[in-house]
N, C-alpha and C positions, 0 to 999 in steps of 0.2 A: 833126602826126604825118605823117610821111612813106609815100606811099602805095608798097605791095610789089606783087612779079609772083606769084599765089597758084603755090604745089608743088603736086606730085603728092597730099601730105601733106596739104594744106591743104583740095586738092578731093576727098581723101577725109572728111577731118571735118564741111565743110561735107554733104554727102551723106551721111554717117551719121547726124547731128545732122535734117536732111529727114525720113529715114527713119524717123525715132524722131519725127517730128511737131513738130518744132521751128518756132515762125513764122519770116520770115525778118527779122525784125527785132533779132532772139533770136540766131540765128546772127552777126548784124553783131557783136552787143555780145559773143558768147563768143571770136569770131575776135580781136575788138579785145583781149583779154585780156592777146593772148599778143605782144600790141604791133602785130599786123597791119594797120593802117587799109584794111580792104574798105568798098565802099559796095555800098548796096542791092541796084542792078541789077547789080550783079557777080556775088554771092552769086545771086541770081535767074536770073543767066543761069548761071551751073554749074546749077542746079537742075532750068533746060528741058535744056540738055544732056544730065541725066540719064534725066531723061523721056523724051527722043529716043532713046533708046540710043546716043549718041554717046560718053560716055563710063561708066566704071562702076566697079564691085572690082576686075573682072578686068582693067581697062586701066593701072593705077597702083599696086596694090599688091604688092609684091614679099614676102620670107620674113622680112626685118628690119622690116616694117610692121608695125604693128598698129592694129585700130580703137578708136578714141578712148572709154573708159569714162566712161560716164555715173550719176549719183546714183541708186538701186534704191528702189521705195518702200518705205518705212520702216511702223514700225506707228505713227509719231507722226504720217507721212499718211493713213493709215486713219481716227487719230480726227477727225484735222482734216475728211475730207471727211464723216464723219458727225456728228460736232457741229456743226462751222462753214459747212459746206458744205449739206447735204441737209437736214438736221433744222430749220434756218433759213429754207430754202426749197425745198420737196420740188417744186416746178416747172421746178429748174432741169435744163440737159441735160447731155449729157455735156462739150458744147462751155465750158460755162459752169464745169463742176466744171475741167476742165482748166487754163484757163485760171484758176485760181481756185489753181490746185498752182503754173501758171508764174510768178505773181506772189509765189510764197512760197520761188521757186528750183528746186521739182522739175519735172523737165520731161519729161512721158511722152505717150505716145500715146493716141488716143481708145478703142483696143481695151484698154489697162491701164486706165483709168478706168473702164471699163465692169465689169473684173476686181476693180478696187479698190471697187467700189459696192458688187458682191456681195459680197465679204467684211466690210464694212462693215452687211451684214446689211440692203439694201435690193435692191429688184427693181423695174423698170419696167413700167406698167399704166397701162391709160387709166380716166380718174376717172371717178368714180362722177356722174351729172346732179346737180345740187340746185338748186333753185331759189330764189334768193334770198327771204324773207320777212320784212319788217317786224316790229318786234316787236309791237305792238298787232295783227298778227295771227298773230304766234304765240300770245297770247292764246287767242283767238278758234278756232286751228286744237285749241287743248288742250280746249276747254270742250267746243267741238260735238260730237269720241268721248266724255268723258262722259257729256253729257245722254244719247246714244244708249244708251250701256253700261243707266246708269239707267232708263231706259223700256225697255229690254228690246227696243230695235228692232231688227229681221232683215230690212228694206229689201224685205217681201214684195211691194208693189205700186209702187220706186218705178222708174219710165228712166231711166238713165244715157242722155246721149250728148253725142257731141262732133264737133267737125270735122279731119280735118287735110288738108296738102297733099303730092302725092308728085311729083316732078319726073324727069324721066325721064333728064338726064344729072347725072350728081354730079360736084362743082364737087374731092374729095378724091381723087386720081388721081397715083399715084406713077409714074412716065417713067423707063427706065434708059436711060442714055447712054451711050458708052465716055469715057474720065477725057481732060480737057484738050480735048473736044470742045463745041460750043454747042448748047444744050439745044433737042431738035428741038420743033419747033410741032406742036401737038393741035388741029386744029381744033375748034370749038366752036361752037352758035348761038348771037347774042348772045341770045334769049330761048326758055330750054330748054322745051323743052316742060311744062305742068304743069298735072294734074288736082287738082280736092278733092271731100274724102269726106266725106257724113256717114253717121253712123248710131247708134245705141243698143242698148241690152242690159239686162235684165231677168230676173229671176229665171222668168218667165213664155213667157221667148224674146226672140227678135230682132226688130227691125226692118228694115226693107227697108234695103240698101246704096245711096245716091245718089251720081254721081258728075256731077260736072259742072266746066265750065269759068270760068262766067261770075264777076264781084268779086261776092263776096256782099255786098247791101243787105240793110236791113231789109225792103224789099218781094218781092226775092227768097227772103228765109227764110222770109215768112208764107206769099208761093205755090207756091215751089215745094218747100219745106220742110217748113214747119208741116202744109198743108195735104195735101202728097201723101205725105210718110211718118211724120208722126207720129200727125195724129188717125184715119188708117184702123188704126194701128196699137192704138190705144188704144181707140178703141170694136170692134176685134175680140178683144184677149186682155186688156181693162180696163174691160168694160164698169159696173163697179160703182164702182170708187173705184181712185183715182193719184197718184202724187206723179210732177210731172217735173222732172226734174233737167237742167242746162246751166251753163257758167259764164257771166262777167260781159261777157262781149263787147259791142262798146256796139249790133251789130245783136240782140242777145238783151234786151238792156235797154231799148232804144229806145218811145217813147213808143204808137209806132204795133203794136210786137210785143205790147208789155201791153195793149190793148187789145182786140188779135187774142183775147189770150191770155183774156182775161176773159169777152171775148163767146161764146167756144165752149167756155165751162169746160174750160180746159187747168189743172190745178192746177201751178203754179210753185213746186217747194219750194227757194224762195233759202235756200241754206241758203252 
């Protein structure tokens, strides 16, 4: 196919076709339709042109021009992006539903797809946490609210607690740029600052807040743990009878914690 010098005409469809979100690979093959053999970096450089303000609507089109009509979405694309599209995979984004119409011929912008999702009767939200669980313990998570229901327990004497960690830069930080620019640098340390917290709670009150830095071992939780905020806490508002509750952490399990835990009647309700 014989390669052409693009018109006025030409480098306006190409830029309409841009403008409407079209890839430029997508432009190659619609250019090619109409017999035109354009290559990549052609189409691409009309396109920085554009970008530049070097050229535009107002430089090529004239009163006998008109812009190039494109396919409108349909309602047989509505069902498609919510059958085939969303409902198949509610993860995907907008980029993915798009590109999901170009391969099926329609070819629209990321702001129409976003148009076309709402009317398709879905809306974007961040999911809900779940924690993945085995099924032998999902068993196991059904039985334990039974038995409780059954015995009638109200959880009058027992600790919760647990640990977490809070980091003091967050690694999820959206950067605006101006468009066709390189994305400016965020400095960062390479190791953010970060404390951990334990503590527990009780129908009877609180325990003290600990915060500290150090990895937690099994030796650090009997001493500086075990011993400095839970059993003051327990022979002050538990002097009678307790259940303490923790999870499975392997410094909570560890050979040396039960031990602790036996020797100063910590009662462990492994539940």
């Amino acid at each position: 196919m014989p390669k052409f010098k693009l018109t006025y005409h030409d480098n306006l469809e190409i830029i309409a076709l841009y403008r409407q979100s079209w890839p430029v690979h997508a432009i190659v093959r619609k250019i090619a339709e109409r017999g035109i053999n354009v290559t990549w970096s052609t189409v691409k450089h009309v396109i920085k042109q554009y970008q530049c303000g070097k050229i535009g609507y107002e430089n090529f089109l004239t009163k006998d021009q008109k812009l190039p009509t494109f396919k409108l979405i349909t309602d047989h694309d509505v069902k498609f992006v919510k059958k085939k599209a969303i409902s198949k995979k509610p993860t995907q984004t907008s980029t993915d539903v798009r590109r999901l119409l170009a391969e099926k011929g329609t070819h629209v912008s990321k702001s129409t797809v976003h148009k076309v999702i709402g009317v398709a009767g879905y809306t974007a939200t961040s999911p809900r946490y779940g924690q993945m669980v085995r099924d032998a313990n999902k068993v196991k998570r059904v039985s334990f609210p039974k038995e409780n229901i059954a015995n009638n327990d109200n959880f009058d004497n027992i600790i919760f607690t647990d640990e977490c960690s809070v980091q003091l830069h967050d690694n999820k930080i959206v950067i605006y740029r101006e468009r066709d620019s390189v994305a400016p640098v965020l400095p960062k340390p390479k190791h953010p600052l970060k404390v951990h917290v334990w503590a527990g709670i009780s129908r009877r009150g609180t325990t003290s807040i600990l915060v500290f830095e150090n990895i937690m071992t099994s030796a650090f939780y009997i001493n500086s743990i075990l011993v400095s905020g839970l059993i003051p806490f327990i022979n002050r508002l538990y002097p009678d009878t307790h259940r303490f509750q923790q999870d499975n952490d392997p410094k909570h399990t560890s050979n040396a914690t039960k031990d602790f835990m036996k020797q100063h009647s910590i009662n462990w309700w492994n539940k």
